[in-house]
C-alpha positions as CSV (number, residue, x, y, z in Angstrom):
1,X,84.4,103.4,108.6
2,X,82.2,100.7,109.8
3,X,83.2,99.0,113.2
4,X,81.9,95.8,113.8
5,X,79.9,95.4,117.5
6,X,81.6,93.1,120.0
7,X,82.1,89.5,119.2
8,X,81.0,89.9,115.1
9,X,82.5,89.1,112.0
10,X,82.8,92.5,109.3
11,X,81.0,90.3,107.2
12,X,78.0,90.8,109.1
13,X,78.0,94.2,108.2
14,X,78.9,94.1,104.2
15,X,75.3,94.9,103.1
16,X,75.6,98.1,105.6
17,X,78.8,99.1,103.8
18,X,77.3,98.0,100.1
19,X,73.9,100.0,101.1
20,X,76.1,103.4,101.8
21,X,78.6,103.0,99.0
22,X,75.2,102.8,96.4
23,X,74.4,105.8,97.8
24,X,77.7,107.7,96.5
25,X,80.1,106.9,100.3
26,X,83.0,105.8,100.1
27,X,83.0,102.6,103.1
28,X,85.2,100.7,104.6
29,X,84.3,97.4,107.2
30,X,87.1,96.7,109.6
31,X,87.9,93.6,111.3
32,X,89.1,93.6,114.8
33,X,91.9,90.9,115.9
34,X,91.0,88.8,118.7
35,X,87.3,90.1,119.2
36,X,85.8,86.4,119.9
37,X,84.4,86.3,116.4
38,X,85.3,82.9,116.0
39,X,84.4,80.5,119.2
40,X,88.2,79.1,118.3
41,X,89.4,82.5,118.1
42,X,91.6,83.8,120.8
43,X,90.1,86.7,122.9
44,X,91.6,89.5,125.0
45,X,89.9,91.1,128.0
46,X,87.5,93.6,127.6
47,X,89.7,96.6,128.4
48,X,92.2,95.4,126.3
49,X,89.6,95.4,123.0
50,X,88.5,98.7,124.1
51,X,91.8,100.0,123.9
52,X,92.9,98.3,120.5
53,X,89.8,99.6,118.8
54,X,90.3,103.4,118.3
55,X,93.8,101.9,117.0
56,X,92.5,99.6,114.7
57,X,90.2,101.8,112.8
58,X,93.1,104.1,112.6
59,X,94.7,101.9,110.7
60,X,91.8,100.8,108.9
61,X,91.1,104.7,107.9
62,X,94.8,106.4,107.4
63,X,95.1,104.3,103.9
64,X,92.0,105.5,102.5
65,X,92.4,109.0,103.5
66,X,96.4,109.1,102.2
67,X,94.9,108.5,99.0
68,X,92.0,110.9,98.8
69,X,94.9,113.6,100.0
70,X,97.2,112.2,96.9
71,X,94.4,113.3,94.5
């Protein structure tokens, strides 16, 4: 799982996630609401991003990994 730095878009990071994933990974790039990515976006406080993040690669991850325990 690939988490995005403060205030960037996951598409920053695709050829990180395409560079692993050639090399046999399976990646995933998450996007985090209301992380200032956007200068129209809406923004939260600091410790308010700090404690949705955790969460939101949580939910970025349990999909995958429900699948890979289906198999």
């Amino acid at each position: 799982m690939v988490s995005p730095a403060w205030s960037q878009g996951y598409w920053e990071y695709i050829y990180l996630g395409t560079r692993l994933a050639s090399h046999g990974f399976v990646v995933a790039v998450t996007e985090h609401a209301e992380d200032w990515q956007w200068p129209w976006s809406s923004g939260t406080d600091i410790p308010v991003t700090l404690f949705n993040r955790p969460r939101d690669v949580s939910l970025g991850l349990d999909p995958i990994l429900s699948n890979r325990r289906k198999s």
